[in-house]
Structures are given as structure tokens and as C-alpha cells.
C-alpha positions in Angstrom: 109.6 103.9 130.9 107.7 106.9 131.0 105.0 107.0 133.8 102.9 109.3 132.2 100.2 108.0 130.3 99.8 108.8 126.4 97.3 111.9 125.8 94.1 111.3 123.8 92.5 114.3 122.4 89.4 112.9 122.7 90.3 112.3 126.7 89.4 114.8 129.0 89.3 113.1 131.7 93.1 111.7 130.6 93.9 115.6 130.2 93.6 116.1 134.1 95.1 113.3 135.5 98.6 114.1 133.9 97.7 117.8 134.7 97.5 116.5 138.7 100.9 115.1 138.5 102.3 118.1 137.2 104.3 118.9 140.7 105.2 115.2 140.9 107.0 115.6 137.6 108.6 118.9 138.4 110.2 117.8 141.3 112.4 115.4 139.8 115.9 116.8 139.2 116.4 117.1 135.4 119.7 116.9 133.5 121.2 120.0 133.5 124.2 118.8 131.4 127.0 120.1 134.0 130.7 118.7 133.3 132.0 115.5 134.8 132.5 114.8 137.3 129.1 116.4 138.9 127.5 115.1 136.2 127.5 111.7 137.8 125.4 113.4 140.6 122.2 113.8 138.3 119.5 111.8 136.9 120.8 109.7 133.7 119.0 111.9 130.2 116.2 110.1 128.6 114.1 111.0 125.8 110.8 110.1 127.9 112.1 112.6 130.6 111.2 115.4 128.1 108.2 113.4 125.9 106.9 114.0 129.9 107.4 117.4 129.9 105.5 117.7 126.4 102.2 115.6 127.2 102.3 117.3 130.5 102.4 121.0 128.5 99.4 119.8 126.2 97.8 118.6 129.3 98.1 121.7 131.5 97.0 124.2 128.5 93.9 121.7 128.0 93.1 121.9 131.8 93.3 125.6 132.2 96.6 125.1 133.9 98.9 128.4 132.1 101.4 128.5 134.7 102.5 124.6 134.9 102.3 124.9 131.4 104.6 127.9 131.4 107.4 125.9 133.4 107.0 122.9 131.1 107.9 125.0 128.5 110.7 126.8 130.3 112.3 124.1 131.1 112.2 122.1 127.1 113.0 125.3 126.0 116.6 125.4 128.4 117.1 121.7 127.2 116.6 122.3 123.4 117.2 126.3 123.0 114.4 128.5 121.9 115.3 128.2 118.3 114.8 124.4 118.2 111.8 123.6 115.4 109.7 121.4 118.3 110.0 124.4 121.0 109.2 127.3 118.6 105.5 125.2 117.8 105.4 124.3 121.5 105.3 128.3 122.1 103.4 129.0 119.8 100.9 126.5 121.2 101.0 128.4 124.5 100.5 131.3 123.0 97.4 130.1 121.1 96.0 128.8 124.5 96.2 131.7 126.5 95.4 134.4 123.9 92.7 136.7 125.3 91.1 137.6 122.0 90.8 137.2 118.3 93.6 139.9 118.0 96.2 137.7 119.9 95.4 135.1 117.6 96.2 136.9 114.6 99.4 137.6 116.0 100.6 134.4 116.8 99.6 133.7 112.9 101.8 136.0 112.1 104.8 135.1 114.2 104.3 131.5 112.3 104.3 133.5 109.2 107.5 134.9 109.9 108.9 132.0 111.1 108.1 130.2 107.9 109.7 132.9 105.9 112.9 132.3 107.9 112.9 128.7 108.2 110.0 127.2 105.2 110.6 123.7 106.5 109.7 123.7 109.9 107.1 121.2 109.7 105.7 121.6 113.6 105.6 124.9 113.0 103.4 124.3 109.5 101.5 122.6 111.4 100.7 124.5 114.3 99.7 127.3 111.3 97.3 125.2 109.6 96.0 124.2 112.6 95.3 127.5 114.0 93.7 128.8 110.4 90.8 126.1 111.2 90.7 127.4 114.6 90.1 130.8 113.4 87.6 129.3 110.7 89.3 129.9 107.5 89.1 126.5 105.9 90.4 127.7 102.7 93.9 129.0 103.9 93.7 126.2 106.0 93.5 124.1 102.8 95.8 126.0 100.7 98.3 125.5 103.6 98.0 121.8 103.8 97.9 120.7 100.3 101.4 123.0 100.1 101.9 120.6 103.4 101.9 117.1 101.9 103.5 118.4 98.7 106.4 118.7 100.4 105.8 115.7 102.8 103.6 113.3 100.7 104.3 110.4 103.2 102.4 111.9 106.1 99.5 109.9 106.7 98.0 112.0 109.6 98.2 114.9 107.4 96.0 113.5 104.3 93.6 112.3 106.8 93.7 115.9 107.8 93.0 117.4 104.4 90.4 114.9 103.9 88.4 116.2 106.9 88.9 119.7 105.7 87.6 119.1 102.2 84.6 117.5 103.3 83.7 120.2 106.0 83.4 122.5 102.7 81.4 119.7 101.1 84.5 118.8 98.6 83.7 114.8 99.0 85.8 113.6 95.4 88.5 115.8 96.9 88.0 114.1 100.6 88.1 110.6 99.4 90.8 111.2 96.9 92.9 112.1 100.4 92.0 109.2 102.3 92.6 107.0 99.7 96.3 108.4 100.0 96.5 108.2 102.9 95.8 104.2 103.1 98.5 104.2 100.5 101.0 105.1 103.2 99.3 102.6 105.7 97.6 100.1 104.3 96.3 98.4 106.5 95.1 101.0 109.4 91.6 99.8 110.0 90.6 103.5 111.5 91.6 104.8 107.7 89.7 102.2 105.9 86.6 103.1 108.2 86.9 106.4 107.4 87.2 106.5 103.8 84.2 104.1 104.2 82.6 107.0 105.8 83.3 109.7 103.6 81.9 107.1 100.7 78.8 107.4 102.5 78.4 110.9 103.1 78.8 111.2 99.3 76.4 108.8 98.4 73.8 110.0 100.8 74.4 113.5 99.0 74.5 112.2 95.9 70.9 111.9 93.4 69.5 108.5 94.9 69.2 105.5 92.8 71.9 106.5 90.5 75.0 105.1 89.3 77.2 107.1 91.1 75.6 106.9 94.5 75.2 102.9 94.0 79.2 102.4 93.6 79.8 104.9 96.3 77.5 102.3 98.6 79.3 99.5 97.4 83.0 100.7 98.0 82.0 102.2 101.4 80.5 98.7 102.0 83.8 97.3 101.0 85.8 99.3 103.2 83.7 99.0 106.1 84.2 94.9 105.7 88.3 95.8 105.5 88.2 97.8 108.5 86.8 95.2 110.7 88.5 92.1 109.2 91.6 94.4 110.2 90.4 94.7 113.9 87.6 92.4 115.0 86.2 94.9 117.7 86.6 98.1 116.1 82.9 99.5 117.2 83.5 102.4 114.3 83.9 99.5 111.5 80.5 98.0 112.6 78.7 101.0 112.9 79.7 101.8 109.8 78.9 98.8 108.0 75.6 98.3 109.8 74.7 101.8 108.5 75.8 101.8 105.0 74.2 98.6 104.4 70.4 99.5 106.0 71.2 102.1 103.6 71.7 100.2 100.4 68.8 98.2 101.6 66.6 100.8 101.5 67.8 102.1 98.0 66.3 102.7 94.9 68.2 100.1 93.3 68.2 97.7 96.1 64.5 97.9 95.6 64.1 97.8 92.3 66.0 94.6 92.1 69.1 96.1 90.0 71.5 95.8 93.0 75.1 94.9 91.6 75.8 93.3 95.2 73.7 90.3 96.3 71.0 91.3 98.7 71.2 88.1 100.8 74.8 88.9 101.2 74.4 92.8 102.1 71.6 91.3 104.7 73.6 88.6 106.0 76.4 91.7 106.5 73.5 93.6 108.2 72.8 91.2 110.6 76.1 90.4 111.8 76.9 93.8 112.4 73.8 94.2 114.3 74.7 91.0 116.3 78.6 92.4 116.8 77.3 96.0 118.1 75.2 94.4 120.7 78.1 92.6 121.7 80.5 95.2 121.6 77.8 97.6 124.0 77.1 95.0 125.8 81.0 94.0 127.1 82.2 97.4 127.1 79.3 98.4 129.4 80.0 96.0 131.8 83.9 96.3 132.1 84.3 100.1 131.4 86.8 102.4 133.0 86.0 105.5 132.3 89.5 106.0 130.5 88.2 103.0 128.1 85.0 104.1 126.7 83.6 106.9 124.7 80.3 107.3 125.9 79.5 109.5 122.6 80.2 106.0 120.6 78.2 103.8 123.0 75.3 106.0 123.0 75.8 106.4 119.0 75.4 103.0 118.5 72.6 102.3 121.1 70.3 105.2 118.6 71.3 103.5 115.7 70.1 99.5 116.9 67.2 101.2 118.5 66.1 102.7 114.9 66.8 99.6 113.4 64.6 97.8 115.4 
């Protein structure tokens, strides 16, 4: 078993304790694929031996560490050769890390280009391109790129979700649902997916003219999904934000007021409450048995605003 920890992006301090173990990690002998019988003298080959190597990279680039990074990437690159798919995005992700300026940037854009043109389905290599385009703000070609993407890979979950956050950034919501919904297609029952859809339902009812017909189903499907998402995972604190927002919502709309509500309004308060109820909970537990590694304090101070405005 690996005994590095798995990377969250959203994990800082995650990022530096597998940066600190970089020269715990590098002084392990690797393979180096000599010919029996000296062979026998090395470690046995694993594929978490090198799934170290690449959280380590990604955790040494996000700490500001260039040179461990550098070695982790010399040594995948003498395990897999520098023309593997996985090592060419790897370097390219160093290179994106330590460019200097906007100009460096641009280049290693174009090194993807040209390794597209060469080899069109390198997928970490896509993307590594798409991603960098939304680095370098150009949603558009990011978009362009990534609907090309799941053309050719329509079963990639994490890549729908992807062009559903890119279409709503540029306000597309129809577009940003429509991706979301595919993306539960592919995994059904992924409560984090339901959530979200429920959220981008939201956003578009919130934008939409209140009181009318499109903004009232919008509520009810994100109301829906929010209620999926948490019968799906009983703690998910996103799922109960969620539903205790998009139903104070409906509450407060025109229709909900006007008494022409197509859901029950003792049932949409009944949902209100025990979301409440579950949120308190949820704060309450995590903010007595927290490790640092466990909680996002963003969320739990989130939430805390939201019951406080409620009250």
C-alpha cells in the first residue's frame, strides 16, 4: 500500500505534508529494471511506487518545491520514456508551474498543440491544454476544446462536470445543466453530481424572471436533486445546504406566495426544517472532532452565514 496520502485540490495543508516527505520517498531504491540475477537485489515494481512519485510531483509544484518536482519527473520519465502520453502532460505541468511569464505560457500551449497534431488522442495531454486555456482566461477555446473532448470520450464524467462549470462561468446555464445531466448518466448515483446539477438549477432560476414558469420548475428540479443527493449520502453538508437554500427560496417566491405552488408548501417547509436541523448537526460534530485535514472551513463558515440569515 502506498504510504502517501491521496492529494485534494482543495487541500493545502495535504499539499505540504507529501511535499515534506519528498526526501523520504527519494531515498528508497527504485527498480531500475537490471537483468537477473541483480535484479533480485532491488525493491519488487509496484504501480503505487510510481502513483508516489506523481502525487508527490503535483504536491511539490503546488508547494513551491521546483527542484523535488524536477527529480520526480526525472525519475517517471526514466521508468516510462519521455514519449509516454502520462509523462509528456506531467512535463508539461512542470512547465506550466514554473513559467515566469505569460510568454512561457503561450509556449507550453503550443508545445501541446504540436503534440496534439502528432499524436490527436493523447487524452492527458488534451487535458492539460484545456486546462491551461482556463488558466490563461480564454473560456471559449477552453470550451471549444472540451466539447471536441467528450466527443471523442463521451463516458468521462469528470470532464462533463468540467464543461458544465465552464458554461456557467460564461452565464450558459441550459448548456451547464444539459452537462451535468450527462454526466449523472455516466454515474448515477454520485451524490456530489446530483448536488451540483441541483445547484446550477438554482443559479438559473435565481437569474431567471421571478414568478414565472420557468424559474418555478427550475426550483422544483433543483429541489429534487438536492433531496437525491442527500438520500445518497446522509451527511453530505453540500446536499443540505443546498436544499435548505433552494427551498427558503421557493418559499419566498412569487408563486409560493401567491398560493400557485405546484409542490406542497407544508412539504417544502417540513424539507426546510430538516435541513436546518441536519446543518446544525453536521457544524456542530464536525466542529468538535475536526482534524484539520477533515474540514473545509470555507463550508463550515458557509453554512454558519446561511442558519444565521435564516434565523
Amino acid at each position: 500500500m502506498s504510504s502517501l496520502e491521496v492529494l485534494n485540490a482543495s487541500d493545502p495543508p495535504g499539499a505540504l505534508r507529501l511535499s515534506q516527505r519528498a526526501p523520504e520517498v527519494f531515498r528508497r531504491a527504485i527498480p531500475t529494471g537490471k537483468p537477473f540475477p541483480f535484479s533480485l537485489l532491488e525493491a519488487a515494481e509496484s504501480p503505487d511506487t510510481w502513483t508516489e512519485y506523481e502525487q508527490l510531483l503535483v504536491a511539490c509544484l503546488r508547494t513551491g518545491d521546483d527542484k523535488a518536482a524536477s527529480l520526480c519527473l526525472e525519475r517517471l520519465t526514466q521508468r516510462f520514456g519521455a514519449t509516454d502520453d502520462r509523462i509528456r502532460a506531467m512535463k508539461g505541468l512542470y512547465q506550466e508551474a514554473t513559467a515566469k511569464n505569460q510568454e512561457d505560457l503561450e509556449k507550453v500551449l503550443d508545445e501541446y498543440d504540436r503534440i496534439l497534431s502528432e499524436t490527436p488522442m493523447n487524452l492527458p495531454v488534451q487535458k492539460r491544454k484545456i486546462a491551461l486555456l482556463r488558466s490563461l482566461s480564454r473560456p471559449q477555446d477552453a470550451t471549444i476544446a472540451l466539447v471536441e473532448y467528450v466527443e471523442s470520450n463521451p463516458t468521462d464524467a469528470e470532464a462533463w462536470c468540467e464543461l458544465a462549470d465552464l458554461y456557467q462561468s460564461q452565464g450558459l446555464f441550459s448548456q451547464a445543466i444539459f452537462c451535468a445531466e450527462e454526466a449523472l448518466l455516466i454515474t448515477p448515483n454520485a451524490w456530489n453530481v446530483h448536488a451540483r446539477l441541483g445547484e446550477l438549477q438554482l443559479i438559473a432560476a435565481a437569474s431567471s424572471q421571478e414568478g414565472n414558469e420557468t424559474a418555478q420548475k427550475l426550483y422544483n428540479a433543483a429541489i429534487g436533486r438536492f433531496c437525491r443527493s442527500i438520500e445518497l449520502c446522509d451527511d453530505y453538508l453540500r446536499g443540505y445546504y443546498g436544499l435548505k437554500t433552494a427551498t427558503s427560496r421557493y418559499l419566498q417566491s412569487g408563486s409560493a406566495k401567491s398560493g400557485q405552488s405546484t409542490l406542497a408548501i407544508e412539504t417544502v417547509k417540513d424539507l426546510n426544517s430538516r435541513a436546518t436541523q441536519k446543518l446544525k448537526t453536521i457544524i456542530e460534530h464536525r466542529s468538535k472532532n475536526r482534524r484539520p485535514s477533515d474540514v473545509d472551513e470555507a463550508e463550515l463558515i458557509a453554512v454558519r452565514e446561511l442558519l444565521d440569515r435564516s434565523k
